[in-house]
NUVEX-561104 format. One record per residue (C-alpha): residue number from 1; residue in one letter; x, z, y. Coordinates in steps of 0.02 Angstrom, whole numbers, plus 50000, padded with zeros to 5 digits. Layout:
# NUVEX-561104
SITE    nr   rest      c1      c3      c2
SITE   NUM      A       X       Z       Y
...
# end
This chain:
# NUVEX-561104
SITE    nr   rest      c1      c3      c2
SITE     1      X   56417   52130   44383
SITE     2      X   56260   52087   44444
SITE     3      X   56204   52265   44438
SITE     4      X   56362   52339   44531
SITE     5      X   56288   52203   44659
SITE     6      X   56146   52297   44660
SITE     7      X   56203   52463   44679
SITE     8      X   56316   52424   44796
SITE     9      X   56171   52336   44916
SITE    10      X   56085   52487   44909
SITE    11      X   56184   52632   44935
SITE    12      X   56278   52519   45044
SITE    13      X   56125   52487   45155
SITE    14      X   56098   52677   45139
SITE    15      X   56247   52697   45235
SITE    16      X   56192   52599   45355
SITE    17      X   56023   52686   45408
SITE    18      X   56116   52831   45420
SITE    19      X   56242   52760   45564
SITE    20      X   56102   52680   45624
SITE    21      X   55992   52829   45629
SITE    22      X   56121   52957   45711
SITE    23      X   56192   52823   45835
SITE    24      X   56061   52889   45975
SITE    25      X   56065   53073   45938
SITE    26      X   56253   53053   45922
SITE    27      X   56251   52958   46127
SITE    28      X   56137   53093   46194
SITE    29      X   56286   53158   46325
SITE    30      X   56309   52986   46355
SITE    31      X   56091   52962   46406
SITE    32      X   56095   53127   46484
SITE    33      X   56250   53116   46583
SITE    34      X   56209   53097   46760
SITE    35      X   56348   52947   46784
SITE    36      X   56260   52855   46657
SITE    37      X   56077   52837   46596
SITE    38      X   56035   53013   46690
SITE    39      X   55893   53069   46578
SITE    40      X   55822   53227   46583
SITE    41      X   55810   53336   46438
SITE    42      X   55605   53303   46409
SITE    43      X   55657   53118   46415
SITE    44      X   55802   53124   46316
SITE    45      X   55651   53203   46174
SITE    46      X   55519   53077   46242
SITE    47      X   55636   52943   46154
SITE    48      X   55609   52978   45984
SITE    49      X   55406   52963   46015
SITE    50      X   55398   52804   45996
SITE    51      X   55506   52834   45839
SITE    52      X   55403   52949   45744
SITE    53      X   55243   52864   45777
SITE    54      X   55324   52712   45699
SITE    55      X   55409   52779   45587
SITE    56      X   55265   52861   45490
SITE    57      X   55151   52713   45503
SITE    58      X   55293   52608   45427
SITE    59      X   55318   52736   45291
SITE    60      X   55144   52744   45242
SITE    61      X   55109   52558   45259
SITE    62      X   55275   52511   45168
SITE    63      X   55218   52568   44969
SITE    64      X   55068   52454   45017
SITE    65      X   55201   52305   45063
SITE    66      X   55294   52327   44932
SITE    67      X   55136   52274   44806
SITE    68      X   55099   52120   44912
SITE    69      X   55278   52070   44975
SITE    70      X   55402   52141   44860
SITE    71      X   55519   52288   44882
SITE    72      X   55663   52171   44937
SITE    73      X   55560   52090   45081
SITE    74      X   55524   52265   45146
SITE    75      X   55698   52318   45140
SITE    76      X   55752   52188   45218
SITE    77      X   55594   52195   45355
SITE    78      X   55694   52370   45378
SITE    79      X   55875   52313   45418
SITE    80      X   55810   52166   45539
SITE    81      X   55699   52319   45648
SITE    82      X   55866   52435   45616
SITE    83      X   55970   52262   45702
SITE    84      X   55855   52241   45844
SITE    85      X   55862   52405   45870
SITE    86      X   56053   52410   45921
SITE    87      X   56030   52233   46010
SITE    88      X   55904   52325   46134
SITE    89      X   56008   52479   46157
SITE    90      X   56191   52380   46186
SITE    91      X   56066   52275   46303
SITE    92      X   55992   52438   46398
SITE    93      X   56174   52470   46465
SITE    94      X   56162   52342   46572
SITE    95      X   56013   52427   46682
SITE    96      X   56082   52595   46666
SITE    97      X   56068   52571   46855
SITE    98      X   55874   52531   46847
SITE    99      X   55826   52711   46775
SITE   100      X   55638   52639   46730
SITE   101      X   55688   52486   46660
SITE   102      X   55823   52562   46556
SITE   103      X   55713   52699   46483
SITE   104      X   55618   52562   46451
SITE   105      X   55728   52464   46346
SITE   106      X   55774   52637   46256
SITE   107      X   55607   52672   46195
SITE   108      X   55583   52490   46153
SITE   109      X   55746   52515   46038
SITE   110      X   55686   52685   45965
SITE   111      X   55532   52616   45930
SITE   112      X   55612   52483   45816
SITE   113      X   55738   52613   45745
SITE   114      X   55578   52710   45696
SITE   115      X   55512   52541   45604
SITE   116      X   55654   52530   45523
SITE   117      X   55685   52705   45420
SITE   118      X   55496   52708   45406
SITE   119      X   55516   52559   45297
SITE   120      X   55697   52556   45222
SITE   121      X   55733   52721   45177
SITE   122      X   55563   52730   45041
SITE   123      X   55619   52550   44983
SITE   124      X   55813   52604   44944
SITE   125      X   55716   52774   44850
SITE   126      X   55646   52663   44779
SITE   127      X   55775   52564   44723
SITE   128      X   55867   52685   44679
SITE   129      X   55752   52756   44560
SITE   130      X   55736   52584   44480
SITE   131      X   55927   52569   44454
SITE   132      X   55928   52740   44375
SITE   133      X   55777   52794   44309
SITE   134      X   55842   52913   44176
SITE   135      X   55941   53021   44324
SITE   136      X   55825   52998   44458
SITE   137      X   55869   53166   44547
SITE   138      X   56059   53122   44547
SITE   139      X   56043   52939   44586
SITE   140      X   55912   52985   44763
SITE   141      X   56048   53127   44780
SITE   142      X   56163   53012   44799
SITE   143      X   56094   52882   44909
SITE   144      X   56052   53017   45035
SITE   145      X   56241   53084   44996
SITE   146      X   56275   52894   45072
SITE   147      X   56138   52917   45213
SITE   148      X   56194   53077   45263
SITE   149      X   56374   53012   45258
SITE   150      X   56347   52870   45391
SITE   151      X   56234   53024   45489
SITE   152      X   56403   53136   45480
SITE   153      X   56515   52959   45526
SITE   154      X   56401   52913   45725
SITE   155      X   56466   53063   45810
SITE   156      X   56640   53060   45786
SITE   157      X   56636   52848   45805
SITE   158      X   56529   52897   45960
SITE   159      X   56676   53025   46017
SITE   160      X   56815   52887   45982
SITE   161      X   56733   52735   46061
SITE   162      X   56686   52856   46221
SITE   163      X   56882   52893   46204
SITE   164      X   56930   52721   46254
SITE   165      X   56798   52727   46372
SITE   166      X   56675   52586   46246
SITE   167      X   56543   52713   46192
SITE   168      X   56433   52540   46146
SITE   169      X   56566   52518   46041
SITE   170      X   56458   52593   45871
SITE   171      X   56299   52495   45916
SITE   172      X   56405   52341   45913
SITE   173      X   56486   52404   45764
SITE   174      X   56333   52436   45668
SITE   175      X   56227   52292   45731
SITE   176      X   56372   52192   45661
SITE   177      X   56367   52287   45491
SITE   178      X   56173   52265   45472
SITE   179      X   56182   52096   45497
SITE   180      X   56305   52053   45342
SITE   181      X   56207   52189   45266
SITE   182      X   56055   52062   45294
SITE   183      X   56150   51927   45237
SITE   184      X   56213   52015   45068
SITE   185      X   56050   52064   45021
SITE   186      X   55951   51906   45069
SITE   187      X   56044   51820   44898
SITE   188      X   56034   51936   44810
SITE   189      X   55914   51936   44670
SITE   190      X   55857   52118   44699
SITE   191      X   55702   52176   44599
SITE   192      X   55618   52348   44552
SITE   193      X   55488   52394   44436
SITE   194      X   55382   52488   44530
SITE   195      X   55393   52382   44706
SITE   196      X   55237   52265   44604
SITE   197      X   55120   52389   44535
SITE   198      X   54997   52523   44617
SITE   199      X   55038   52719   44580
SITE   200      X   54886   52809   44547
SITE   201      X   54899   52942   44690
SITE   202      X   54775   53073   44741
SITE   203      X   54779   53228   44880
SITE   204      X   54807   53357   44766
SITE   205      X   54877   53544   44806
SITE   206      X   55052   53485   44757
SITE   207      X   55038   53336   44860
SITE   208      X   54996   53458   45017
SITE   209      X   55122   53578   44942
SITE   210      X   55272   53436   44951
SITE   211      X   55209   53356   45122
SITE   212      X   55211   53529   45223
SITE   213      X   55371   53547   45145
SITE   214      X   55449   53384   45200
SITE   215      X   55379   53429   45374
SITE   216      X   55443   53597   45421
SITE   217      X   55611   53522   45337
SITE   218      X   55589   53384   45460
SITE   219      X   55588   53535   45611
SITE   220      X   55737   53625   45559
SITE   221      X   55846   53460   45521
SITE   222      X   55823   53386   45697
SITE   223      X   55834   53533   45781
SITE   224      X   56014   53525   45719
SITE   225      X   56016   53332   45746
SITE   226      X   55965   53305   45889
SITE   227      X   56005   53452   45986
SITE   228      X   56179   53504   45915
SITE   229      X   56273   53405   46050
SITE   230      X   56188   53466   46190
SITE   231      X   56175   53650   46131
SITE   232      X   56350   53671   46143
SITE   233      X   56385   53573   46294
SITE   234      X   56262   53683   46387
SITE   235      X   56242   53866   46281
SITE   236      X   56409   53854   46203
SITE   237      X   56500   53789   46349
SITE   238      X   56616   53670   46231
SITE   239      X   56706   53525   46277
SITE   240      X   56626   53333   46248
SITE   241      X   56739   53333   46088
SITE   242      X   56707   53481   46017
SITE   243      X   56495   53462   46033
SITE   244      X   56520   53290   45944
SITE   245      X   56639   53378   45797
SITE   246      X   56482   53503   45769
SITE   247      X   56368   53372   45735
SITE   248      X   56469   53261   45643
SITE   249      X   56536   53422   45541
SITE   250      X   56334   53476   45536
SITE   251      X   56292   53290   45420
SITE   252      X   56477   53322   45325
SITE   253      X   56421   53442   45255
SITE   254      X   56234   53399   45217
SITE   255      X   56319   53264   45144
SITE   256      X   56464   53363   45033
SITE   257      X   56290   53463   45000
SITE   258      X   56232   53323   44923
SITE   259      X   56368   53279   44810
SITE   260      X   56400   53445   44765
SITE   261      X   56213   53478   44719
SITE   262      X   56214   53311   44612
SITE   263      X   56364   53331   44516
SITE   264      X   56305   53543   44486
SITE   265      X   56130   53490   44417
SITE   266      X   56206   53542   44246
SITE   267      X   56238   53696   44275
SITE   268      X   56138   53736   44437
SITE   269      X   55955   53682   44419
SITE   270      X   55855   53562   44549
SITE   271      X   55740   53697   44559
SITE   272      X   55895   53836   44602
SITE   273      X   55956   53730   44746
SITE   274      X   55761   53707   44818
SITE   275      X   55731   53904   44828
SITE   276      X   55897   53942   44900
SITE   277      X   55949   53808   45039
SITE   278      X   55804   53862   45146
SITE   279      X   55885   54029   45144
SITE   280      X   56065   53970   45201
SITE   281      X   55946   53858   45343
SITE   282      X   55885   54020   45432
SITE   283      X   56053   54108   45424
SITE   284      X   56120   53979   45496
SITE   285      X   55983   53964   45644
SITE   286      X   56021   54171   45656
SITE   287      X   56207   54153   45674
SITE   288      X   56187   53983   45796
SITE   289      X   56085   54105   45926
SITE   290      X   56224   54230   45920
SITE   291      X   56379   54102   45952
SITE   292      X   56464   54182   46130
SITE   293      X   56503   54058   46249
SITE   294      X   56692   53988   46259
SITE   295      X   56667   54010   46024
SITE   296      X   56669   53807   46006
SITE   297      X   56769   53851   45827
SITE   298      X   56627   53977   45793
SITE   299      X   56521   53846   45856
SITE   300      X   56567   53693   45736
SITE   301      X   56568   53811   45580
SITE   302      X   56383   53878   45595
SITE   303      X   56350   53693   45626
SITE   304      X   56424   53644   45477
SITE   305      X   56320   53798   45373
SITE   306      X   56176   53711   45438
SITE   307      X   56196   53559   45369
SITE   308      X   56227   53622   45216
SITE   309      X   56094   53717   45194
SITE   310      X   55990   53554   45232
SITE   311      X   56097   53433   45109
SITE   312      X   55998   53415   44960
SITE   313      X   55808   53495   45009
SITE   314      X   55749   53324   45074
SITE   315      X   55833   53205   44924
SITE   316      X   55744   53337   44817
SITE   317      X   55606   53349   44897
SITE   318      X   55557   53169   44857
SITE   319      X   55630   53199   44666
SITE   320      X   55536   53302   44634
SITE   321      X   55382   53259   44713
SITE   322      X   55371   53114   44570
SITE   323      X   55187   53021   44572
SITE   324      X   55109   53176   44655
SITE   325      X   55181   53150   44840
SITE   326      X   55258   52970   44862
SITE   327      X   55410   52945   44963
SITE   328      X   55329   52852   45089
SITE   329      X   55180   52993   45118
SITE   330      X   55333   53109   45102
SITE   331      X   55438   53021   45237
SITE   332      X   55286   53001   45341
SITE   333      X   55266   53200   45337
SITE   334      X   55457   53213   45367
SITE   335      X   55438   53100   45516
SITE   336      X   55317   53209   45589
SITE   337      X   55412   53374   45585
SITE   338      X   55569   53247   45666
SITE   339      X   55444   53211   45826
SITE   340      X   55401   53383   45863
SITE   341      X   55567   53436   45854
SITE   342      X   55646   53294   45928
SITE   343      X   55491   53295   46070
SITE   344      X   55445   53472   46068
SITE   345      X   55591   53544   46113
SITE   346      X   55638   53459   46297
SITE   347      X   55448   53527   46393
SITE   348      X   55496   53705   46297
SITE   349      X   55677   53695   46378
SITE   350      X   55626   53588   46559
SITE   351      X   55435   53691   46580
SITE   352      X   55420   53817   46488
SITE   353      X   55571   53906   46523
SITE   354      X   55647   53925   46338
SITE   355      X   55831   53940   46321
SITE   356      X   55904   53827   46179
SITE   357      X   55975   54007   46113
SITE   358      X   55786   54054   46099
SITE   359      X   55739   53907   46019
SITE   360      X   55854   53912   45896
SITE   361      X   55844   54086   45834
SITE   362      X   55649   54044   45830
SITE   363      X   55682   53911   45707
SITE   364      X   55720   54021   45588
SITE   365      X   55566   54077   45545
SITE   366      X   55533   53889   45508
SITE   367      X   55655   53925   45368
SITE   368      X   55572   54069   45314
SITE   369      X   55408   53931   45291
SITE   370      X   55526   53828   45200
SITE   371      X   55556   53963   45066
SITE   372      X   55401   54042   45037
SITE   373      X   55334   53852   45027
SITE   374      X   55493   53796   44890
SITE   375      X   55429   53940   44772
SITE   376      X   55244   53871   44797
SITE   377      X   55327   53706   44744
SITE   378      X   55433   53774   44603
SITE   379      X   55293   53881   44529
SITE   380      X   55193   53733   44526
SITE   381      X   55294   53620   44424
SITE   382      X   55313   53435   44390
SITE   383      X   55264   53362   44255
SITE   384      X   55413   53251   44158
SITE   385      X   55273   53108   44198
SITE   386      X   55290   53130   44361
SITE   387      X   55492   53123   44380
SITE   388      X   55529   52926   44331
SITE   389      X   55422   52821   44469
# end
């Protein structure tokens, strides 16, 4: 029992990150719509800054927190910045009429979401490791199954709370959710082996290998992310509803990815899945710069390839990485592919005169890194050392 406890704390606070994650990405009509926050597209991308800077010093620092603190305290560290994050964004509504002072608030809240995946999402790896340790690959597959399932769940909560005209409805939501996550977790006697003991760790070629790996992956996920909703409001000319249904159909199916890809390790190799996702990533970036405007079906569906293609490459990534690349180093790298994407793409679109269209066909030779870098990895190996952490 007390184990189902556990299990159910952490994939349960999996869950969570992932509503918690999405729940900005999934309002970006909302901050960009002139009748509310007004933001321009470079700072609509300025937000997640503060989130990536954050986010990979809490990543890297959190392995080193673990030894002194515990894994629990960090995970729980996590949730509370994940809490306060939502406080500060249901509080920013209030000055959407003060542009500076919202924007303020905004990155103040982004800031503090960054702190918190930075720090829980290596912890519930961890964790989850530690619960499983003889099916590591299938038990981080299916925590990030969970993540990517509360990632796939913001948009369409975002779409029916905007519905009934309460789009703060989800931050309340999840605020409320983080707290009795909080709560749950706080008496709960929640322990893992490795949280209390250093892993020898070194910069080796595999290490280097993994991390530029876990960055361009980083690029080509957010891309999608972030920029789903308002590539078919403005390229594919779709309706509110339809640009939320394409990102919340883009993290179903990196989350049915996930499941599929953990329940097919039998018959379909780790190793299988790593060489060929990137490939279905940069078909889908090809077919997304070919929708025609008014194709919000067509739209949704290449969408929905995307995420697919992503479902299992970062989960693996960190799998397979074993002692070689850390998940908090790999997170860290992840989180820096996430701010150039999330950052880089609003001065391309604003100054430099690229067309989302462009940008997104571009990607795809991002992909392509992705592909020649997952037979790098492959070819490599990992030792069976390496696999329980």
């Amino acid at each position: 029992m007390k184990n189902r406890a556990q299990v159910g704390a952490v994939y349960g606070a999996g869950l969570l990150q992932g509503l918690a994650l999405v729940t900005f990405p999934a309002a970006s009509a909302i901050l960009t719509s002139p009748h509310a926050y007004a933001l321009s597209n470079a700072e609509y991308g300025g937000l997640f800054v503060p989130q990536t800077f954050m986010a990979i010093g809490a990543a890297l620092l959190g392995s080193k927190l673990a030894r002194q603190w515990g894994g629990k305290r960090v995970l729980l560290l996590g949730l509370v910045a994940d809490l306060c994050s939502m406080v500060l964004l249901l509080v920013s509504r209030l000055f959407q009429g003060t542009h500076g002072a919202a924007l303020s608030l905004l990155l103040g809240a982004t800031a503090l979401m960054g702190i918190g995946f930075g720090l829980t999402v290596p912890a519930l790896n961890m964790f989850a490791t530690s619960l499983f340790p003889r099916r590591v690959d299938a038990a981080v597959l299916a925590l990030n199954a969970l993540l990517g399932l509360g990632t796939a769940l913001a948009p369409l909560l975002v779409a029916l709370f905007v519905g009934v005209g309460i789009w703060w409805g989800l931050p309340l939501a999840v605020a409320a959710l983080l707290a009795a996550s909080i709560a749950w977790i706080l008496f709960l006697p929640l322990t893992a082996a490795s949280s209390s003991q250093k892993v020898p760790f070194r910069l080796s070629r595999r290490f280097w290998l993994f991390s530029g790996f876990a960055l361009l992956y980083g690029v080509v996920e957010t891309l999608n992310g972030n920029w789903a909703i308002l590539y078919m409001k403005g390229v594919v000319e779709a309706d509110a509803g339809f640009a939320s249904l394409a990102l919340g159909l883009f993290w179903a199916a990196a989350t049915a990815g996930r499941v599929l890809f953990a329940g097919l390790q039998r018959w379909v190799p780790s190793r299988t899945s790593f060489r060929l996702l990137p490939w279905t990533i940069g078909l889908a970036f090809v077919a997304t710069a070919l929708i025609p405007p008014s194709a919000e079906v067509l739209g949704t569906a290449v969408f929905a390839l995307a995420g697919f293609g992503c479902s299992a490459l970062l989960p693996l990534t960190i799998s397979l990485g074993g002692a070689a690349a850390p998940a908090g180093e790999l997170i860290a790298s992840y989180q820096i592919g996430f701010g150039l994407a999330a950052f880089g793409v609003g001065p391309l679109h604003d100054r430099a005169g690229l067309g989302l269209r462009a940008l997104f066909g571009g990607a795809a030779v991002v992909a392509i890194g992705l592909a020649i870098l997952s037979l790098f990895i492959v070819r490599a190996g990992t030792p069976k050392s390496e696999r329980v952490r």
